[in-house]
Structures are given as C-alpha cells and as structure tokens.
N, CA, C and O atoms as a GROMACS GRO file, in nm:
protein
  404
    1UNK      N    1  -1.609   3.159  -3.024
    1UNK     CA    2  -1.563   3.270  -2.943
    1UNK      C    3  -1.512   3.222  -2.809
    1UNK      O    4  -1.412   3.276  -2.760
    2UNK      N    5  -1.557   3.149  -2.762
    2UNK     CA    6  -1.499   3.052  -2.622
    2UNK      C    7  -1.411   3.002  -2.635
    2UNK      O    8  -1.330   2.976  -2.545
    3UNK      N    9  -1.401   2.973  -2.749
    3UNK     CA   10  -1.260   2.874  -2.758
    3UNK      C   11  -1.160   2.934  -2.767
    3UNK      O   12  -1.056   2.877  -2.735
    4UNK      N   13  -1.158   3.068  -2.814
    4UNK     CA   14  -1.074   3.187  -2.862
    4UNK      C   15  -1.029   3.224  -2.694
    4UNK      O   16  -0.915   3.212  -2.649
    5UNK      N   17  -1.149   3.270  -2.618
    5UNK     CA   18  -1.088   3.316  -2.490
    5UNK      C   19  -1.019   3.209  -2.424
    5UNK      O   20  -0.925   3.251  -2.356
    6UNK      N   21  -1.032   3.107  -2.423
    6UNK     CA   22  -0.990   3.005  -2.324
    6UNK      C   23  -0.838   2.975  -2.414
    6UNK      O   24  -0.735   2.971  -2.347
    7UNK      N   25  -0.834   2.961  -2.510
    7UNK     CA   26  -0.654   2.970  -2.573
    7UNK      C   27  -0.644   3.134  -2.514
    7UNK      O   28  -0.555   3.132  -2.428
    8UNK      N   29  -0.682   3.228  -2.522
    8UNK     CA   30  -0.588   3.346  -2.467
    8UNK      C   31  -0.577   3.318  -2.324
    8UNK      O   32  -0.487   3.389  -2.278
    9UNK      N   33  -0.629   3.248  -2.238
    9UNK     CA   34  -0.629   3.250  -2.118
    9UNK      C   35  -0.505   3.157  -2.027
    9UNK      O   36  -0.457   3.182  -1.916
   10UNK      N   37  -0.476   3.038  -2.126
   10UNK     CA   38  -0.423   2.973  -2.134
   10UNK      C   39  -0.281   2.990  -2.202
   10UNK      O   40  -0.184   2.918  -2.177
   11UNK      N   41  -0.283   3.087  -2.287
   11UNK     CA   42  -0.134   3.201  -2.336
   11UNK      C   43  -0.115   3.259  -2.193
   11UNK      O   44  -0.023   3.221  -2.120
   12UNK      N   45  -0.200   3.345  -2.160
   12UNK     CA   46  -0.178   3.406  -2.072
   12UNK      C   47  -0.139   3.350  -1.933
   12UNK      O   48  -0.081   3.424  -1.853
   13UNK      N   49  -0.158   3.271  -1.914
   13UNK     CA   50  -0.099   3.152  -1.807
   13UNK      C   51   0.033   3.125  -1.848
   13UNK      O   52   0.136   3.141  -1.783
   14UNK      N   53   0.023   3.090  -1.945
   14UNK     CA   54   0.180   3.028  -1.958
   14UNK      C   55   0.269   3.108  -1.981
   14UNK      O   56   0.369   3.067  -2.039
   15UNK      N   57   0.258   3.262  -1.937
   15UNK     CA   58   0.359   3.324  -1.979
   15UNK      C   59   0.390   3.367  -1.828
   15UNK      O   60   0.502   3.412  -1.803
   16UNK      N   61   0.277   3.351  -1.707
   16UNK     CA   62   0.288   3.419  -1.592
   16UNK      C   63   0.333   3.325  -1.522
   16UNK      O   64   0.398   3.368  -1.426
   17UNK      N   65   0.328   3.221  -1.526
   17UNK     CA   66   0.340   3.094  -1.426
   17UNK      C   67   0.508   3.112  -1.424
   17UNK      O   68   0.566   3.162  -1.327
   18UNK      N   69   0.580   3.062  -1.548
   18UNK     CA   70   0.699   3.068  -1.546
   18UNK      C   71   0.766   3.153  -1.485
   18UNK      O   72   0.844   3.107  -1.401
   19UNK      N   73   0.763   3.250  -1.495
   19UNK     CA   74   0.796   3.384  -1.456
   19UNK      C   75   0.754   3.368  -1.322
   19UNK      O   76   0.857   3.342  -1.261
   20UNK      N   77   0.672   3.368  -1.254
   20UNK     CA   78   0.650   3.396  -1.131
   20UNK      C   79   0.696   3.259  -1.070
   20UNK      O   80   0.780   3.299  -0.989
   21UNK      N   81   0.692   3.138  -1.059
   21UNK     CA   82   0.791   3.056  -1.047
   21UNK      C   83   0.968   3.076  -1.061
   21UNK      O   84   1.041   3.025  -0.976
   22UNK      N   85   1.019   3.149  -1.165
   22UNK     CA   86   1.139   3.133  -1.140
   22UNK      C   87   1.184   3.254  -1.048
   22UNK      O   88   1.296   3.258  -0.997
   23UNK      N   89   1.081   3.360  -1.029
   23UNK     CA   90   1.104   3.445  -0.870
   23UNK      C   91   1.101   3.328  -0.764
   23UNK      O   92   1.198   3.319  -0.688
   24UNK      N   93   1.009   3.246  -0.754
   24UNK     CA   94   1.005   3.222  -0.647
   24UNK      C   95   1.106   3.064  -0.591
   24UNK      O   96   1.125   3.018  -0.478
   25UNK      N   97   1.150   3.018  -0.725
   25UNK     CA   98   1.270   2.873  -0.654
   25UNK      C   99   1.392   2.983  -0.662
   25UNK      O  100   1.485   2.928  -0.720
   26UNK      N  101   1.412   3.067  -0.638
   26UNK     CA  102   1.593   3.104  -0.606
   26UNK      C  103   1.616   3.073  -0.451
   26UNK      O  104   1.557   3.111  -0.350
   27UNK      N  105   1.730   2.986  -0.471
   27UNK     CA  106   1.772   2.916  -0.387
   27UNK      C  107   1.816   3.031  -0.281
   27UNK      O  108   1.868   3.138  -0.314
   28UNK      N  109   1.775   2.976  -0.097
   28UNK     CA  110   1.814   3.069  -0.055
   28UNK      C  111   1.984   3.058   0.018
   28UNK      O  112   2.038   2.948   0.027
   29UNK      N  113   2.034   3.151   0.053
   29UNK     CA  114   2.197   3.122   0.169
   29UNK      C  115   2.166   3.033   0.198
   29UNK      O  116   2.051   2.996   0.176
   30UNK      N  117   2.293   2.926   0.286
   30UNK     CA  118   2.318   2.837   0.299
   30UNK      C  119   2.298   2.883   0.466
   30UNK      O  120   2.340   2.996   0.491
   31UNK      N  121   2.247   2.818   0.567
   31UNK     CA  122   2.216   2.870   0.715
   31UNK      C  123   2.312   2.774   0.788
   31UNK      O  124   2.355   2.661   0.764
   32UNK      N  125   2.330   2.870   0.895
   32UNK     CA  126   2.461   2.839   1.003
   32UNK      C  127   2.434   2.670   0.966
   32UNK      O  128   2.511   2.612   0.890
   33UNK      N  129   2.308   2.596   1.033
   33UNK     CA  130   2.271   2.457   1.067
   33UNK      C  131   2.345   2.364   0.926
   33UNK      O  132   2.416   2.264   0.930
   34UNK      N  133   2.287   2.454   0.790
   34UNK     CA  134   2.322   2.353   0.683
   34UNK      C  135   2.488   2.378   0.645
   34UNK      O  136   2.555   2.296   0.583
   35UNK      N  137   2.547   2.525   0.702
   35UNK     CA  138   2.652   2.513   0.648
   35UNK      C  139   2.779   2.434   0.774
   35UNK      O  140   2.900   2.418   0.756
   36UNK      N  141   2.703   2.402   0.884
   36UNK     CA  142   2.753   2.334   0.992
   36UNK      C  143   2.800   2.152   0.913
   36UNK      O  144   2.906   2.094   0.889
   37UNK      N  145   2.667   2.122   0.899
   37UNK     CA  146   2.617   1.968   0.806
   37UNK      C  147   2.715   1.979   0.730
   37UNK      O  148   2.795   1.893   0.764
   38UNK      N  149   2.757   2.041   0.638
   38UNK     CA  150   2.828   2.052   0.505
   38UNK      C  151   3.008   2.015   0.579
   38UNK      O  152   3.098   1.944   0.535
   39UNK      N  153   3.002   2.082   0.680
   39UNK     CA  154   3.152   2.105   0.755
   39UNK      C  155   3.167   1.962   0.789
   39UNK      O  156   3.265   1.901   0.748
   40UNK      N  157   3.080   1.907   0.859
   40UNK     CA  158   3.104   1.773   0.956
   40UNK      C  159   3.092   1.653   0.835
   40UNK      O  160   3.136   1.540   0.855
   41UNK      N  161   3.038   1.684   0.729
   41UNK     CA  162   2.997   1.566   0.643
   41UNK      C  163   3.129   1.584   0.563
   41UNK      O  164   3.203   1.486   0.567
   42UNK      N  165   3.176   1.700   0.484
   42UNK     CA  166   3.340   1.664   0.420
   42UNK      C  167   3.461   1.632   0.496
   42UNK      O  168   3.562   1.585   0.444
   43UNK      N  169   3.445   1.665   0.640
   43UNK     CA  170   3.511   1.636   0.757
   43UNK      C  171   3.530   1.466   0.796
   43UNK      O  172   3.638   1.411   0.817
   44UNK      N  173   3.387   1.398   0.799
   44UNK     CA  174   3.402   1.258   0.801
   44UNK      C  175   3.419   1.215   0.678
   44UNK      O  176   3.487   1.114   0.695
   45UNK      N  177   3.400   1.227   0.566
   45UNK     CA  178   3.435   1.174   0.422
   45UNK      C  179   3.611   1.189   0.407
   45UNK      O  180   3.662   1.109   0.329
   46UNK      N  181   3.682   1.264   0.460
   46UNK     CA  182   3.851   1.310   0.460
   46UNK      C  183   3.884   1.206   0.598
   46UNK      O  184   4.004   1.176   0.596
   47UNK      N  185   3.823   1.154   0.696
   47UNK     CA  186   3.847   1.101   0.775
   47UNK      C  187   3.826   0.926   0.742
   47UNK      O  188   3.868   0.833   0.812
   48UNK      N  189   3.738   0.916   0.596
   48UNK     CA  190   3.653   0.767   0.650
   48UNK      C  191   3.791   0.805   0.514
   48UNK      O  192   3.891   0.793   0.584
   49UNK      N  193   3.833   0.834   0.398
   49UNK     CA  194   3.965   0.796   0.356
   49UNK      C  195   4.074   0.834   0.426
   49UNK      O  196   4.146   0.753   0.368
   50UNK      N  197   4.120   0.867   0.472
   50UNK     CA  198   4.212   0.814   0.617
   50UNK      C  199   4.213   0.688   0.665
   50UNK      O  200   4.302   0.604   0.658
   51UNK      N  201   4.120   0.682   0.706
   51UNK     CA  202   4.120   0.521   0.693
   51UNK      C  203   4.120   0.391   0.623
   51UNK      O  204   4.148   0.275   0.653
   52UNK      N  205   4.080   0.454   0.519
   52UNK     CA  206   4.095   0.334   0.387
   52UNK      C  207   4.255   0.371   0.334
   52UNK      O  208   4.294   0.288   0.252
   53UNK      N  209   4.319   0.443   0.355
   53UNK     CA  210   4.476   0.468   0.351
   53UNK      C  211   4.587   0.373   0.447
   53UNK      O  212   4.686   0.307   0.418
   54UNK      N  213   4.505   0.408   0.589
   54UNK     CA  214   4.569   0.314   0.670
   54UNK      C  215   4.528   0.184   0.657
   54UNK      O  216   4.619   0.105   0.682
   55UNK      N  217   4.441   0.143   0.632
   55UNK     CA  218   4.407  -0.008   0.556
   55UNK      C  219   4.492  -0.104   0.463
   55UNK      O  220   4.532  -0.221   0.460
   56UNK      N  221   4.497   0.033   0.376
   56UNK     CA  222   4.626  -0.014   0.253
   56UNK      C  223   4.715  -0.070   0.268
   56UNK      O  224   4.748  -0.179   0.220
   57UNK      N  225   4.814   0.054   0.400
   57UNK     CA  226   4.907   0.043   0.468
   57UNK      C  227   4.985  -0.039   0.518
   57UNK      O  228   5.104  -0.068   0.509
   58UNK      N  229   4.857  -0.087   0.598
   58UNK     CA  230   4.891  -0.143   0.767
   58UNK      C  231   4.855  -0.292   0.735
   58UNK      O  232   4.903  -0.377   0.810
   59UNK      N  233   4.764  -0.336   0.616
   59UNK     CA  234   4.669  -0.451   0.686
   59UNK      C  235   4.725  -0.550   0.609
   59UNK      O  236   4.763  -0.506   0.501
   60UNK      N  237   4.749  -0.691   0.626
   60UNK     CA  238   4.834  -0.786   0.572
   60UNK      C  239   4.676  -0.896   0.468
   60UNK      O  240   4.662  -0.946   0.357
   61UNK      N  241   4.594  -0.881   0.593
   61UNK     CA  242   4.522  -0.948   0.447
   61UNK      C  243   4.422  -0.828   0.338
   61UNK      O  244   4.362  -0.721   0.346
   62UNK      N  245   4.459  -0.938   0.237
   62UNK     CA  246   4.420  -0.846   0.072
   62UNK      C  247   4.284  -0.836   0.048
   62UNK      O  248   4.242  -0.790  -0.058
   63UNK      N  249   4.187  -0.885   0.168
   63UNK     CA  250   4.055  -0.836   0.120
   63UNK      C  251   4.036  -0.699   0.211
   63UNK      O  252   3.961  -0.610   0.172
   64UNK      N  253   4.119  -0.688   0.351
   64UNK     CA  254   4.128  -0.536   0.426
   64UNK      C  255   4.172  -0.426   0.302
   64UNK      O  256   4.120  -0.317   0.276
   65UNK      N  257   4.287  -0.495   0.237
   65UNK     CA  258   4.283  -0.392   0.172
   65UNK      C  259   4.221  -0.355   0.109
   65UNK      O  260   4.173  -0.242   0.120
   66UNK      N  261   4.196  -0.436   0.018
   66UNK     CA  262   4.074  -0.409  -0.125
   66UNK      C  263   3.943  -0.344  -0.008
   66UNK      O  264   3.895  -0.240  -0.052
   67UNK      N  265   3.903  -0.372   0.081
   67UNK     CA  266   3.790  -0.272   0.114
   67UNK      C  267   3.861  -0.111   0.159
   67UNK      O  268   3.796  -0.008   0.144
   68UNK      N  269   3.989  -0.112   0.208
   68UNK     CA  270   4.024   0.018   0.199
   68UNK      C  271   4.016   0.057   0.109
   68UNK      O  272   3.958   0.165   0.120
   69UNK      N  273   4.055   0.025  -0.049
   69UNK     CA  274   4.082   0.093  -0.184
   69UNK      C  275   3.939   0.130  -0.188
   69UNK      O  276   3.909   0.246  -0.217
   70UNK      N  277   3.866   0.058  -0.165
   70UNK     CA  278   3.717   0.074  -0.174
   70UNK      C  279   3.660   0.260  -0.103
   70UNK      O  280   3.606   0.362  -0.142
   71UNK      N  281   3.715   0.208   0.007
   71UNK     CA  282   3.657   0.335   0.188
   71UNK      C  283   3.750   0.452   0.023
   71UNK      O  284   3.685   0.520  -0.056
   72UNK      N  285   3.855   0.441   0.021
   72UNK     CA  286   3.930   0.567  -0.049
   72UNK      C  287   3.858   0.605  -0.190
   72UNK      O  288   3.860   0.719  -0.236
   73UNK      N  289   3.816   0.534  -0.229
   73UNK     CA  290   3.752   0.589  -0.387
   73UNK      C  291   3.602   0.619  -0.335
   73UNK      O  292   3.561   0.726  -0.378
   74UNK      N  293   3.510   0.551  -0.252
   74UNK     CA  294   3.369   0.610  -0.270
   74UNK      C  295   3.374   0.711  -0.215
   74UNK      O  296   3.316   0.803  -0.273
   75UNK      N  297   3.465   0.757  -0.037
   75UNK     CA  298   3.504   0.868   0.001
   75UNK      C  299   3.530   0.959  -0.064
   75UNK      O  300   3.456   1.055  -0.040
   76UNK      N  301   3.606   0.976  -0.142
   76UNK     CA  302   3.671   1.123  -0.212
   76UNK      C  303   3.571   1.119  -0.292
   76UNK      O  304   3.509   1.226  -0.294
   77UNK      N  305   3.530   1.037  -0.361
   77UNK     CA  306   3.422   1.105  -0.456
   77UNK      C  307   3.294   1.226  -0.344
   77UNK      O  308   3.258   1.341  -0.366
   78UNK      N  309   3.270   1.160  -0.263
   78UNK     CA  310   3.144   1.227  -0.183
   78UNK      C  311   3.199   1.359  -0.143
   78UNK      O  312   3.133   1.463  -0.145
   79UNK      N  313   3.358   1.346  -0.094
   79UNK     CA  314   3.395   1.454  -0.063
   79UNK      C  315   3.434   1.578  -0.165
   79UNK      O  316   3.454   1.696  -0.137
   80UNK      N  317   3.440   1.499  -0.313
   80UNK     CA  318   3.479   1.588  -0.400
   80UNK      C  319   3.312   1.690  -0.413
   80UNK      O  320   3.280   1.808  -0.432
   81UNK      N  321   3.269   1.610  -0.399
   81UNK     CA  322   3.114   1.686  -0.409
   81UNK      C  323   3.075   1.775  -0.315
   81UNK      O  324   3.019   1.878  -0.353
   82UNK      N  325   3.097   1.750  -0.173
   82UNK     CA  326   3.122   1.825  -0.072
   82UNK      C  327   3.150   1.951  -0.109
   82UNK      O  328   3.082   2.052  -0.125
   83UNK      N  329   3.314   1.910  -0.126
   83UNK     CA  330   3.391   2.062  -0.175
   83UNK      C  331   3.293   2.174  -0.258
   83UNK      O  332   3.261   2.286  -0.220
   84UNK      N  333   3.248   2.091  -0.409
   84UNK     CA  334   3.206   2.163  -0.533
   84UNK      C  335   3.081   2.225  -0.445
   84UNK      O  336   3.046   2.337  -0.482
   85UNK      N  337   3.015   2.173  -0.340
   85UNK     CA  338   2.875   2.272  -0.268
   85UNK      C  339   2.972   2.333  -0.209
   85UNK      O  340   3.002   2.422  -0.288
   86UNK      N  341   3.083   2.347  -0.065
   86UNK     CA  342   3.107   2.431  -0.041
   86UNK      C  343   3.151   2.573  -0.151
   86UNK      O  344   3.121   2.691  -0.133
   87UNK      N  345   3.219   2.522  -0.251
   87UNK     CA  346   3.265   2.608  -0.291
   87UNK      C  347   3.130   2.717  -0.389
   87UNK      O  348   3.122   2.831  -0.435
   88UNK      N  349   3.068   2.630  -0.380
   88UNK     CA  350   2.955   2.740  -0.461
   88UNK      C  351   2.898   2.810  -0.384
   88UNK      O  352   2.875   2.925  -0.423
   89UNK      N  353   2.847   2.762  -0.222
   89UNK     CA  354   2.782   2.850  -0.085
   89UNK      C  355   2.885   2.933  -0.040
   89UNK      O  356   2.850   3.019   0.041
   90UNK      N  357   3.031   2.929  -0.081
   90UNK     CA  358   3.093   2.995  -0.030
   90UNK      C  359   3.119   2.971   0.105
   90UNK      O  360   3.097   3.070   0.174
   91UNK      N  361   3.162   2.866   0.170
   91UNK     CA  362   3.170   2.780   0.269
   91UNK      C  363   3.331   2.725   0.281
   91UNK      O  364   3.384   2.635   0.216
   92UNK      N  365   3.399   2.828   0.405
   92UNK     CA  366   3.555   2.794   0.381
   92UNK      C  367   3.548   2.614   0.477
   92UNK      O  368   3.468   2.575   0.562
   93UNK      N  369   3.626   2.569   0.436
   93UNK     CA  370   3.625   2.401   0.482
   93UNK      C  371   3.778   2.405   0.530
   93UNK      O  372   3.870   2.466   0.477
   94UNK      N  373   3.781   2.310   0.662
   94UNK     CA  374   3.934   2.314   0.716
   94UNK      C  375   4.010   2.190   0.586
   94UNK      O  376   3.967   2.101   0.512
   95UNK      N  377   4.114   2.240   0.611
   95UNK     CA  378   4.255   2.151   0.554
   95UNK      C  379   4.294   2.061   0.601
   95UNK      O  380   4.360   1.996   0.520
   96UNK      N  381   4.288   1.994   0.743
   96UNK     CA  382   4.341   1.949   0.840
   96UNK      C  383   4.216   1.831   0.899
   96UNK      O  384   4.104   1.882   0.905
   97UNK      N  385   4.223   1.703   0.936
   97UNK     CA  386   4.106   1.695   0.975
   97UNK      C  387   4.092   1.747   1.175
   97UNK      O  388   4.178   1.802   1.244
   98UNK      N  389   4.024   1.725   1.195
   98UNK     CA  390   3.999   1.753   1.370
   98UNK      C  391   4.058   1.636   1.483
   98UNK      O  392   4.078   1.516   1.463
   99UNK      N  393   4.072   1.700   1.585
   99UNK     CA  394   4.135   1.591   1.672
   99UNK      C  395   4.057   1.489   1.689
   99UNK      O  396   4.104   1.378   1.711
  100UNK      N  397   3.909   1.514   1.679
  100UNK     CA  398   3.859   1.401   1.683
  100UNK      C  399   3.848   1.294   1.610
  100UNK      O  400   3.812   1.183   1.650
  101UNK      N  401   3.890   1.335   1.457
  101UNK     CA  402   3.891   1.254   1.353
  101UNK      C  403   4.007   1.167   1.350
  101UNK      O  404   4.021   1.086   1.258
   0.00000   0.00000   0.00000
C-alpha cells in the first residue's frame, strides 16, 4: 500500500512540476540596458568588419590581409546572430555605423 501511494505521489509530481515550470521560464522583454548591449555589440561587430575590409584593401602584406579575411568572416557571423536576437526582441538596429565607429 506504500508503495502504491508513493508512485501516485510521484505521478502527481511529475505532472505539476512541468507545468508550473514552464509558467515560470517565459522569457521576459528585452530591458532598455540589454536592448542598449544588443545595439553597441552589432554596432562594433559591423565596425570590427569594416575593418577587416579595409585590411583587404589597403594592406600590401598577405598575412594583414588574411587576418582581415579573418576580422570579416568571424565578425558577420556574430553579427548575423546579433541581428537574428534583435529581430526576435523586436529591436530596430541602425543601417549605418556611428561616427564613432
């Protein structure tokens, strides 16, 4: 008979836990601070390939370049990722980089 209650008890757990867990991880808005982070971080990732562009460009020896090709492919990847969070927080991102960049 104990053993009987302690499997129902243990049903009964496992049907509440889940459930009351997946109330409680929903992710919340994205806040001014993190959607600030998000701005400045695809902002320098569009800026650090900018520079691995002008590397390409400009630079006569072939290992500058090859580390630009480098700055341009790990960049856009980070920034492609960037984008895919802004675009899911709903987070408009400039086109342009900044004067400071």
């Amino acid at each position: 008979m104990t053993c009987h209650l302690i499997i129902r008890v243990i049903a009964a757990i496992a049907v509440v836990i889940p459930a009351s867990l997946a109330f409680a991880i929903q992710p919340e808005p994205m806040g001014d601070i993190d959607q600030s982070f998000l701005l400045k971080a695809v902002e320098g990732q569009h800026a650090e390939v900018a520079f691995g562009q002008s590397a390409i460009q400009k630079a006569s020896d072939d290992q500058v370049k090859q580390y630009g090709a480098r700055m341009i492919q790990d960049h856009e990847k980070a920034s492609q990722e960037g984008r895919q969070l802004a675009a899911k927080e709903g987070v408009r991102l400039p086109s342009q980089l900044s004067m400071e960049h």
